[in-house]
C-alpha positions in Angstrom: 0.0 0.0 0.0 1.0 3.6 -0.4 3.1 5.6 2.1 0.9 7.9 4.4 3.1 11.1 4.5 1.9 14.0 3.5 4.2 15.3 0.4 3.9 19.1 -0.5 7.1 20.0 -0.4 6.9 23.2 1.6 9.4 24.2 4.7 8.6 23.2 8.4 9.9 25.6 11.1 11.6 23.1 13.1 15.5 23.1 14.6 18.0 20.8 12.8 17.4 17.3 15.4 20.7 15.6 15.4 20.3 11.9 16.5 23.7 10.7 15.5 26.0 13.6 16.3 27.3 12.2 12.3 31.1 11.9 11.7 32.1 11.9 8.4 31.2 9.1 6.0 34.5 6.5 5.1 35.2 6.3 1.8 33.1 4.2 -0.1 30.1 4.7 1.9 26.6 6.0 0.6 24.6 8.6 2.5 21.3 8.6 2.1 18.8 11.1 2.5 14.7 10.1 3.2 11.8 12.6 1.9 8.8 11.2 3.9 8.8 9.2 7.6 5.6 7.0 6.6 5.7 3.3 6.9 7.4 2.6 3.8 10.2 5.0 4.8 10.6 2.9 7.9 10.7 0.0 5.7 13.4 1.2 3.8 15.0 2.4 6.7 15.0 -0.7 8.4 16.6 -2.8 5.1 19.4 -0.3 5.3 20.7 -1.8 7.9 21.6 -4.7 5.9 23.0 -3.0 3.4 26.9 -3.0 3.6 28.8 0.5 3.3 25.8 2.4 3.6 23.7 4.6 6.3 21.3 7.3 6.5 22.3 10.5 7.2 19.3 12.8 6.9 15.5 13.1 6.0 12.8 15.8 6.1 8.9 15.6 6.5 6.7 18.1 6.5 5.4 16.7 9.5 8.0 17.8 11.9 6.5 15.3 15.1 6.6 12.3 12.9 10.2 13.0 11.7 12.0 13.9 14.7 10.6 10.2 16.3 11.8 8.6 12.9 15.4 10.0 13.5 15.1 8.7 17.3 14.6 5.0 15.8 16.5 5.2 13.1 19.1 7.8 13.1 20.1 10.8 10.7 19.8 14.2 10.9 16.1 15.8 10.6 16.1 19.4 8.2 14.4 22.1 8.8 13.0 21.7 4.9 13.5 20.2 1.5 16.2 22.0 0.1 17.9 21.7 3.6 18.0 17.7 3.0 19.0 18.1 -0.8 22.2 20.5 0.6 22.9 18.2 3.5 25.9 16.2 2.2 24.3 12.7 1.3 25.0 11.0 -1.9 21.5 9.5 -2.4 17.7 10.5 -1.9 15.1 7.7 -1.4 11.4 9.1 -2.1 8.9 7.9 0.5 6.1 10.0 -0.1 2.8 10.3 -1.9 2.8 9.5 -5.9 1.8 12.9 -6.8 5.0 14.4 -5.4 7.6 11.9 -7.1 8.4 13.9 -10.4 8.9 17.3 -8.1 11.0 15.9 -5.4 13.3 13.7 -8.0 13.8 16.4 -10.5 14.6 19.1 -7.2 17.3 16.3 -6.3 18.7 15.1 -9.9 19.4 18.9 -10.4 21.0 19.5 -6.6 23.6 16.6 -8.3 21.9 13.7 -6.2 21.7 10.1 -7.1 17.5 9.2 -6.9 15.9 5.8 -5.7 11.9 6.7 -6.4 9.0 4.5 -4.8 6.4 3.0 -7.2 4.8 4.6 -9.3 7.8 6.9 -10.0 5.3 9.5 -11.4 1.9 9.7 -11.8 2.2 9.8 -15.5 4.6 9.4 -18.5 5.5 13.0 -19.4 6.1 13.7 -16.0 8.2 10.5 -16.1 9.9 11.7 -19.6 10.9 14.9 -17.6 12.5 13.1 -14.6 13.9 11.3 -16.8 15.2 14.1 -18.8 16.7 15.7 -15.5 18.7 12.5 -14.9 20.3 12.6 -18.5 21.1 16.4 -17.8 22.8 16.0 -14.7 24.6 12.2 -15.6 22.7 10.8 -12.7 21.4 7.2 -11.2 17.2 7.5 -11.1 15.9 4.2 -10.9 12.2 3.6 -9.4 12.2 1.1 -6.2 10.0 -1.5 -8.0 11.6 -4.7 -5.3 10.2 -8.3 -7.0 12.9 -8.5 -9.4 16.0 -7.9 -6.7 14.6 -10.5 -4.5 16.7 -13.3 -4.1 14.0 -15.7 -5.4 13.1 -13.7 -8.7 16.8 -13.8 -9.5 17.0 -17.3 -8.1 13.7 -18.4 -10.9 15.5 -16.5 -13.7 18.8 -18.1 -13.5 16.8 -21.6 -12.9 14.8 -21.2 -16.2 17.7 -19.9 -18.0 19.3 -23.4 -17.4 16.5 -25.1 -17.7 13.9 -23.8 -19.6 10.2 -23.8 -20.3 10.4 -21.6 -23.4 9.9 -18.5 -23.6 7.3 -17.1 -21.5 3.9 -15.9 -23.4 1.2 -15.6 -20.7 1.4 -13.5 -17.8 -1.6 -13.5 -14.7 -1.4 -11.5 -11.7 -3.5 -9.5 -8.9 -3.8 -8.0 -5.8 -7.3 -6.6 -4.0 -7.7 -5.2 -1.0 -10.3 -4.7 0.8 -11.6 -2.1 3.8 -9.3 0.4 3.2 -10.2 3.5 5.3 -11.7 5.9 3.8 -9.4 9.0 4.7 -6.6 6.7 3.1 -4.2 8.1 0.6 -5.3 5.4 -2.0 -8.6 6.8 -2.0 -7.3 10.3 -2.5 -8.1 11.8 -5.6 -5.7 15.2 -4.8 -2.4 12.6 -3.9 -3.7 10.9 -7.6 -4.8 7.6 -5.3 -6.4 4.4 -7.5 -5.7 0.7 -6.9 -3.9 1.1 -10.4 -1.4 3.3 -9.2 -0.7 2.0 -6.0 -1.3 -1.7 -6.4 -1.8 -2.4 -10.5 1.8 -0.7 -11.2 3.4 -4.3 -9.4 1.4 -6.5 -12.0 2.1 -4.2 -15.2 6.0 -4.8 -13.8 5.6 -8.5 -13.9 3.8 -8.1 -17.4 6.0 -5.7 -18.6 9.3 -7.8 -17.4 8.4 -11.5 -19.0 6.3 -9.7 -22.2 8.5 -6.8 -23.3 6.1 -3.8 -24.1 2.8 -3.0 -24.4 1.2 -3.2 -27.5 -2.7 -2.9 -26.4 -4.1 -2.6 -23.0 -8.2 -3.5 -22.7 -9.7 -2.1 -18.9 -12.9 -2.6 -17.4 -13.6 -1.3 -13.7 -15.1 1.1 -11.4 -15.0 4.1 -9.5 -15.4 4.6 -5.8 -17.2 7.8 -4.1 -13.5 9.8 -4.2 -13.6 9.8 -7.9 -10.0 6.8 -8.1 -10.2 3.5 -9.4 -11.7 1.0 -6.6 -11.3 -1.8 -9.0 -9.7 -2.6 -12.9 -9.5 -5.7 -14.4 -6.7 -5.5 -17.6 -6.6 -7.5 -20.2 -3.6 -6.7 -22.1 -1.4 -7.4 -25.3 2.5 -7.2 -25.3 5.5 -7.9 -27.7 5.9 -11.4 -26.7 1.9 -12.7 -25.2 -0.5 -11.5 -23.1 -1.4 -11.1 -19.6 -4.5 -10.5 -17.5 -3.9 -8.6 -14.5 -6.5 -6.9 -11.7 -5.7 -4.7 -8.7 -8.6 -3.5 -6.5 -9.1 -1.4 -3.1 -12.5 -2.9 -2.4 -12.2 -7.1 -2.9 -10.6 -9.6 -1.6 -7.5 -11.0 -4.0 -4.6 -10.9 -2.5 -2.8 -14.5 -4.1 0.0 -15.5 -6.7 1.0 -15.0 -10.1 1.3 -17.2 -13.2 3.7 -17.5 -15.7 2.9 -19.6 -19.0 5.1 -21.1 -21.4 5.4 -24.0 -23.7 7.1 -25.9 -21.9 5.7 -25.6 -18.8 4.4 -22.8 -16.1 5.2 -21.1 -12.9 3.8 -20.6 -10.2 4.9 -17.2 -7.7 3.6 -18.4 -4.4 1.7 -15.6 -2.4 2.2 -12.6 -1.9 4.2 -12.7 -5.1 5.2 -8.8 -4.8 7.4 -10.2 -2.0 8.3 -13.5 -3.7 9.9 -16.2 -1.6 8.6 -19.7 -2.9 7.9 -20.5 -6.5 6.8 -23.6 -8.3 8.0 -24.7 -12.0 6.1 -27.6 -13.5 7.3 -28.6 -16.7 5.5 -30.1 -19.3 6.8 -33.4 -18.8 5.5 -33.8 -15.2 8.9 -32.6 -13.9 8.3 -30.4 -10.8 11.0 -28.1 -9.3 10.3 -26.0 -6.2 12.4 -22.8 -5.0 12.5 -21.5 -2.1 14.4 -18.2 -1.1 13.6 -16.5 2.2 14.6 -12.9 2.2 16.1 -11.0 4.8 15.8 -7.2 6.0 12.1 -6.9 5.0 13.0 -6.8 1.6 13.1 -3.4 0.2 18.0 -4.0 1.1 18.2 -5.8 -2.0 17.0 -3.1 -4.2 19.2 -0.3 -2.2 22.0 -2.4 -1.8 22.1 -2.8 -6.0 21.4 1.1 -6.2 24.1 1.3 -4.2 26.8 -0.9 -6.6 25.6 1.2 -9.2 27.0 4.6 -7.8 29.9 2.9 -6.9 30.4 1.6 -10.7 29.4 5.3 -12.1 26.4 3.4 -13.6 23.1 6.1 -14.6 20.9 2.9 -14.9 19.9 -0.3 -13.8 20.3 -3.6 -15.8 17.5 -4.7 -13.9 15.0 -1.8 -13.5 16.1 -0.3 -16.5 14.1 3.6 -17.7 12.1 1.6 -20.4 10.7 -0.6 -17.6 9.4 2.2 -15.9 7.7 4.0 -18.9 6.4 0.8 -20.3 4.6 0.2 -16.7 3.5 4.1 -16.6 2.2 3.6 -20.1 0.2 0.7 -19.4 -1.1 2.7 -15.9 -1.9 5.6 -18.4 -3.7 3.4 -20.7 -6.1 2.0 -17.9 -6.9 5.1 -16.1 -8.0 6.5 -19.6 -10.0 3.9 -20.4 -11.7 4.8 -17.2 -11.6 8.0 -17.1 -9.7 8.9 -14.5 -8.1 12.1 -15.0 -6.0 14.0 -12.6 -5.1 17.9 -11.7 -2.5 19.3 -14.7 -3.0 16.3 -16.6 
């Protein structure tokens, strides 16, 4: 689900709160920097402990109660405002806040000369994400958006298996997510933060269509609108380079359960939650059966920052595994859906 800070970027009146009294990073080590203290922020936060040669070093939310007791757990030093945090020192800013803020705050930091790790979805949109993407080229930075299946150990683990032992290339592509009871002051039923279960859940299936299919070609929706004026419910039915997929996210059902992928040669199963993949299933046409199981460590979200992190250190501007198409074929698709059901937001 999406984080629940609040994300206009405007300065708090607070005094620098120094947790760590912080020395001087050792060479090799990346500073980080957190906009937003909401519970993915803590997740984050809590995976970069595991990361080697890393720490956080500062963060700023515009809720100055909520990010003085985030430095208390976690460390860093709290800014009195955004452009505080940009000019504090640290190498890298992680984006923790609400989806309508992503292309302001990344393309504030790409052009302060920071490297950017962006939640999902990395905008709300595909010209916004054609501008972030632009302020990356412009200032020979790393931008890569935090989308965490395919740095799991597991997903890695799968493709490696299959590329030893195949099941043909993969042509069908089923996944979904629904949640239900979601309060109703909640940011993914906020039409101003551009809420919708496409945005904050679908954006994981078009990943997993968009990685095994290549890009999308034709995307069919069908779903409904709550009382806020988002998407409560979509149901895709899409087209790509290499198959199809059906995919559904929802704020109001029950689905929460595991993806398919088909091939000629046989099919696998992600066991649930497959966002957070840990066990998978291959059955082969031939009544072979191979089960993987990967546990992860650190919550999760360490694998992604820790490869963020070998990417500064290489001089790297983009991910091998989350590369910029990725991302715009995934917005494209999110773009494509919302149209279809005509959900439009502010400026678009």
């Amino acid at each position: 689900m999406t984080d629940t800070t609040a994300t206009t970027p405007e300065a708090i009146s607070e005094t620098t709160h120094d947790a760590t009294h912080r020395q001087p990073a050792a060479p090799g080590v990346i500073r980080w920097g957190i906009v937003g203290t909401g519970r993915i922020a803590r997740r984050f936060a809590q995976g970069l402990a595991h990361v080697l040669h890393a720490r956080l070093d500062a963060l700023w939310s515009r809720r100055a109660e909520s990010a003085r007791a985030f430095a208390d757990e976690f460390g860093g030093t709290v800014c009195a405002n955004f452009d505080a945090l940009l000019a504090s020192g640290i190498d890298a800013l992680y984006i923790a806040t609400l989806q309508d803020s992503h292309a302001g705050y990344a393309i504030a930091a790409l052009q302060a000369g920071l490297h950017v790790l962006c939640e999902k979805p990395a905008t709300v949109n595909r010209p916004q994400l054609e501008r972030v993407l632009a302020a990356a080229r412009d200032s020979q930075r790393l931008f890569m958006e935090a989308m965490k299946p395919s740095f799991y150990p597991l997903y890695r683990k799968l493709r490696e298996h299959l590329a030893n032992e195949p099941i043909g290339e993969v042509g069908f592509v089923r996944a979904g997510c629904s949640v239900p009871g979601v309060p109703a002051d909640h940011p993914s039923l906020s039409f101003e933060h551009a809420g919708g279960a496409l945005l904050d859940i679908g954006i994981y299936e078009m990943f997993l269509a968009v990685d095994w299919l290549g890009a999308p070609r034709d995307v069919q929706t069908f779903g409904r609108l709550g009382a806020t004026g988002v998407d409560t419910f979509a149901s895709l039915n899409s087209q790509h380079e290499r198959g199809f997929a059906q995919l559904f996210c929802g704020l109001d059902l029950h689905g929460k359960g595991d993806a398919l992928l088909m091939a000629g040669g046989g099919h696998v199963t992600l066991h649930e939650p497959w966002w957070n993949p840990s066990r998978a299933t291959i059955r082969y046409a031939d009544g072979r059966v191979v089960e993987l199981d990967e546990p992860f460590e650190g919550g999760g979200l360490n694998y992604e920052t820790a490869h963020f992190c070998e990417l500064i250190r290489a001089g790297q501007l983009e991910s091998p595994l989350m590369p910029h198409d990725t991302s715009l074929r995934m917005i494209a698709m999110a773009d494509a859906a919302r149209a279809a059901l005509g959900v439009k937001f502010a400026g678009e």
